[in-house]
ROSELO-998178 format. One record per residue (C-alpha): residue in one letter; x, y, z. Coordinates in steps of 0.02 Angstrom, whole numbers, padded with zeros to 5 digits, always signed. Layout:
AXYZ...
END
This chain:
X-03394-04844+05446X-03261-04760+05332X-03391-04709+05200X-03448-04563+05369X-03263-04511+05360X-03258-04494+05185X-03355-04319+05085X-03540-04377+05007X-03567-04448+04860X-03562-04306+04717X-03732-04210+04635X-03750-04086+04496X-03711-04047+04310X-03517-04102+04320X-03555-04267+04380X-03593-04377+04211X-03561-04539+04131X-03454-04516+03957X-03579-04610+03846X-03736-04495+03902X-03639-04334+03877X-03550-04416+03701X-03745-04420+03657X-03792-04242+03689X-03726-04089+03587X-03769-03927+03680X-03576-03932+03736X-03538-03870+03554X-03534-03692+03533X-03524-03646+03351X-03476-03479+03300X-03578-03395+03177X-03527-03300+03036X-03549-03138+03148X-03447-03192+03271X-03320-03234+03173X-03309-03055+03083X-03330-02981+03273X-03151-03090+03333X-03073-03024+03161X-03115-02847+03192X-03019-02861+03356X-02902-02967+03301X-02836-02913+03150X-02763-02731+03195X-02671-02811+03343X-02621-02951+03227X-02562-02825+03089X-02474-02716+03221X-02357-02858+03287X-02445-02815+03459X-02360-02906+03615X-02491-03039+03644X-02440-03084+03824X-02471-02877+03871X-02675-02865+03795X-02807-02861+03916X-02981-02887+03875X-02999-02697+03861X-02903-02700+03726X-03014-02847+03638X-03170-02799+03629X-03306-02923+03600X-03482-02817+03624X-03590-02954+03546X-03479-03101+03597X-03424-03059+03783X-03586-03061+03854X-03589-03269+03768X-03420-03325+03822X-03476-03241+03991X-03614-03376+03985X-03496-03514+03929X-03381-03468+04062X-03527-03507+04187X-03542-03661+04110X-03372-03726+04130X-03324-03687+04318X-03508-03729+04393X-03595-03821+04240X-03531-03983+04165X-03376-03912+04169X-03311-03903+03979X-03373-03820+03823X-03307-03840+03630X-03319-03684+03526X-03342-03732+03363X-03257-03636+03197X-03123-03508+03216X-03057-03495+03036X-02886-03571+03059X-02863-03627+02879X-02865-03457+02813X-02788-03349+02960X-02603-03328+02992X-02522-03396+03133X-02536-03239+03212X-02710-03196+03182X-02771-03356+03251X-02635-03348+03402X-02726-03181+03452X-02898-03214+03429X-02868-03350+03550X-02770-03263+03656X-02924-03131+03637X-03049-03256+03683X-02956-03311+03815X-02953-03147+03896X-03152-03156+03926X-03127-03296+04007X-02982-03276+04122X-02824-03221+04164X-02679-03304+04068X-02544-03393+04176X-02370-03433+04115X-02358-03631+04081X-02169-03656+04104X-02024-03569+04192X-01977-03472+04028X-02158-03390+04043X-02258-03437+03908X-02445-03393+03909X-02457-03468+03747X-02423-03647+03739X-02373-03745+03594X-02442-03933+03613X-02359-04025+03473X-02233-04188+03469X-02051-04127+03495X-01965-04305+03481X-01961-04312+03646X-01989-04452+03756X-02088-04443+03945X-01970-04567+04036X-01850-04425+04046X-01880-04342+04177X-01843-04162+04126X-01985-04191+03984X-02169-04152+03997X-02306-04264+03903X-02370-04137+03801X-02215-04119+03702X-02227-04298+03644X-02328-04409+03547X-02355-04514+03692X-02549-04558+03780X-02548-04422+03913X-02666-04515+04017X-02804-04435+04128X-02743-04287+04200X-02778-04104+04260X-02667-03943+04230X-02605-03829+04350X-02737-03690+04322X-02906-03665+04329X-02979-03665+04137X-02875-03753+04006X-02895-03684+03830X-02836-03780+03697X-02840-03714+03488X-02841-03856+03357X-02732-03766+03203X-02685-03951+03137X-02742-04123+03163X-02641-04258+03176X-02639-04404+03033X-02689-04523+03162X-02751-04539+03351X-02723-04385+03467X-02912-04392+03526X-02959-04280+03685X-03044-04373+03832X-03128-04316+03974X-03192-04406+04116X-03295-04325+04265X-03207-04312+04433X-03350-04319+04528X-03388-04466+04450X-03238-04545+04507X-03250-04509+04662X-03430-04576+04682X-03363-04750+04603X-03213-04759+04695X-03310-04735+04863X-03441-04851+04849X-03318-04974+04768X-03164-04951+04899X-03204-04823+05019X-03024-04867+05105X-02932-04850+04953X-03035-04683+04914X-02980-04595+05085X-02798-04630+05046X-02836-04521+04903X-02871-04370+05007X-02705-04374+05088X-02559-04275+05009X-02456-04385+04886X-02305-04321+04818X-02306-04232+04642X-02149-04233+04510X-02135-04040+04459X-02030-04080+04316X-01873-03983+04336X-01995-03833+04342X-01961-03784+04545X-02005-03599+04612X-01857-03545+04704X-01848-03606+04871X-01971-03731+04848X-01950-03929+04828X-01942-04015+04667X-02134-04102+04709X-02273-04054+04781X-02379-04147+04918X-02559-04124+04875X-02702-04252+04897X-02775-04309+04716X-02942-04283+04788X-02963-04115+04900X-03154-04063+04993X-03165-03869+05032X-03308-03786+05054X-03415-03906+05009X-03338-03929+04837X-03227-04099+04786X-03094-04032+04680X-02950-04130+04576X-02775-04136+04556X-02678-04291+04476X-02548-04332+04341X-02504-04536+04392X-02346-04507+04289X-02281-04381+04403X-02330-04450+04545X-02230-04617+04498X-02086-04504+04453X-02101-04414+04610X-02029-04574+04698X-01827-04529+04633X-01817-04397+04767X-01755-04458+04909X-01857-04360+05037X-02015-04377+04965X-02141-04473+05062X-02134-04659+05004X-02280-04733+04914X-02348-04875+05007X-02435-05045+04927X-02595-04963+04988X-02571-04804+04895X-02532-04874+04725X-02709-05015+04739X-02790-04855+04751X-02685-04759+04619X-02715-04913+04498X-02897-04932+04539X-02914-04733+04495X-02825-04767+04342X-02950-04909+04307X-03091-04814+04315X-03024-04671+04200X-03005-04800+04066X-03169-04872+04073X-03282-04822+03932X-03444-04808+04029X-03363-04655+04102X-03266-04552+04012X-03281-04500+03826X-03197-04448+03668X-03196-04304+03545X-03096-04292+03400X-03032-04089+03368X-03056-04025+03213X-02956-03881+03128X-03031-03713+03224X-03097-03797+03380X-03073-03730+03554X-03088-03838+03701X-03132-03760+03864X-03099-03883+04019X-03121-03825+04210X-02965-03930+04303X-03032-03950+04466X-03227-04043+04415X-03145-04149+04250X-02975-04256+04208X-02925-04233+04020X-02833-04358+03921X-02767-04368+03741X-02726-04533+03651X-02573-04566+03568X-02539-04493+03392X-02454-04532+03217X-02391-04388+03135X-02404-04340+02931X-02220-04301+02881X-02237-04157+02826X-02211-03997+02953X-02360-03909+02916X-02463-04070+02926X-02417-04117+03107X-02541-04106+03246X-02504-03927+03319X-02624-03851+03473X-02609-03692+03552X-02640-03689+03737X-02688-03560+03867X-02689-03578+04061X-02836-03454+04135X-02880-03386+04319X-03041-03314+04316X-03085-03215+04443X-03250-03317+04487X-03163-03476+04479X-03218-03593+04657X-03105-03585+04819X-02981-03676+04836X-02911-03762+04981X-02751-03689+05051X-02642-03838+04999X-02673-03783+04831X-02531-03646+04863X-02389-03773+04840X-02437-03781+04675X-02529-03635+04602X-02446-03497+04695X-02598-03429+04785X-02778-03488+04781X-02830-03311+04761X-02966-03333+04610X-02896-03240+04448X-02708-03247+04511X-02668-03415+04531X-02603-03559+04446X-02473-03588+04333X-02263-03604+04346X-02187-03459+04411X-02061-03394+04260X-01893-03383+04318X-01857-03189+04243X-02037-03138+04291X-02094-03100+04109X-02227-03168+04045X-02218-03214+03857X-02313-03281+03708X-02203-03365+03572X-02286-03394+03408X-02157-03533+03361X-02091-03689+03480
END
């Protein structure tokens, strides 16, 4: 039968149904008062001093009453249910800067930051440029588009809230594991076409000497973990290079049928972030999403995120196909885009 072929059935705290988890609220990690005034004392000097964000290490943040916490979120997210929301960084009042290097600070307890792009940034800016994702040179984050389910290309993303949109612009996560388990019991053919390597749009962001896709299967079992790759868009846009391996009929039932199952609402979830929230999502157990947005006119009213890409050292092994895309698998130095000059850089403006 082609369920033996196929890895088991997934167990343990990532593997959930949206509405149960929607219920619960120990995922919400609200920062008290003391907290806060802990981040500001570290924060603020740095802040004050112009410091070069994408050169701190955590020495240089110290968190005594806070580190040993995130340590215990950070647990949470790469072998728990694989996402936590801290709850109340004071955005409203900060500057830019201030709140770009508390998070930055934060994110530095919980992994390495990786540049996002080929200029280097280690500090994303998720916001709607005007531009549109059927070009091919443009990535979804810089539009006002639906992403759609998806993962990153690291192993924690971190995402600030500093302004809401007017409308829409939801986050969604759906369990991977969960997935999986449908998709196996429902189509166990269609789910082991899944775990061979389908080609992977890179954007216009290629390493040197490397092709402008990946091959990497969506679904990937190593040492005895299931771990996650996708982004349907990319894989669809994938197909303009000539010498990329063709999708057949086969490969998009079972690309659609994944899709499907993202989408339905007895499995994934939505949040709406608020000014101040941090989202903490582990790439390889969940797929995040965000829903289209509407945008107030005026600049400072438009929905504006900060992102960070982080490698912690005690992230899961990773299979060796992995590589193609993230460098290394090496825990705390992978992930990421390569930067073209080899700086790494954190821009406080798009």
């Amino acid at each position: 039968m082609i369920e033996d072929e196929l890895p088991p059935e997934q167990t343990g705290p990532a593997v959930w149904a949206g509405p149960e988890m929607a219920a619960r609220r120990d995922w919400i990690e609200p920062l008290s008062a003391e907290d806060i005034a802990e981040i500001e004392a570290a924060a603020a000097p740095l802040a004050g001093g112009n410091a070069d964000i994408a050169v701190l290490s955590a020495d240089a943040f110290l968190l005594p009453t806070l580190a040993p916490r995130l340590a215990r979120i950070r647990a949470e997210v790469l072998r728990g249910r694989g996402f936590a929301l801290l709850r109340g960084l004071p955005v409203d009042r900060w500057p830019l800067r201030l709140s770009a290097t508390a998070f930055y600070g934060l994110g530095l307890h919980l992994g390495n930051p990786v540049s996002q792009n080929a200029a280097g940034h280690v500090l994303g800016h998720v916001k709607d440029l005007g531009l549109r994702s059927d070009d091919p040179r443009v990535r979804i984050y810089q539009t006002a588009e639906r992403q759609t389910f998806h993962t990153d290309s690291c192993d924690i993303v971190g995402l600030l809230c500093l302004q809401t949109a007017r409308e829409g612009g939801d986050s969604a996560l759906v369990s991977s594991g969960q997935l999986w388990n449908d998709l196996r019991r429902r189509a166990p053919h269609l789910a082991r076409l899944l775990l061979q390597p389908l080609a992977t749009d890179r954007r216009g962001e290629v390493p040197p000497g490397e092709a402008p896709f990946f091959s990497i299967p969506v679904f990937n079992w190593h040492e005895g973990l299931l771990s996650a790759i996708y982004q349907r868009q990319y894989i669809d846009s994938a197909q303009r290079f000539p010498d990329a391996p063709r999708l057949t009929p086969a490969h998009i039932d079972a690309l659609n049928l994944l899709d499907a199952l993202t989408d339905d609402p007895t499995l994934h979830f939505l949040m709406r972030l608020e000014r101040g929230d941090i989202q903490l999502v582990n790439n390889h157990a969940l797929l995040h999403d965000r829903t289209a947005f509407t945008d107030a006119p005026e600049p400072e009213r438009r929905r504006h995120l900060l992102r960070l890409w982080l490698a912690p050292a005690d992230a899961r092994p990773l299979p060796p196909v992995f590589a193609q895309r993230y460098g290394s698998v090496v825990p705390g130095r992978r992930g990421g885009v390569a930067p073209r000059d080899g700086r790494l850089v954190a821009p406080l403006q798009v």
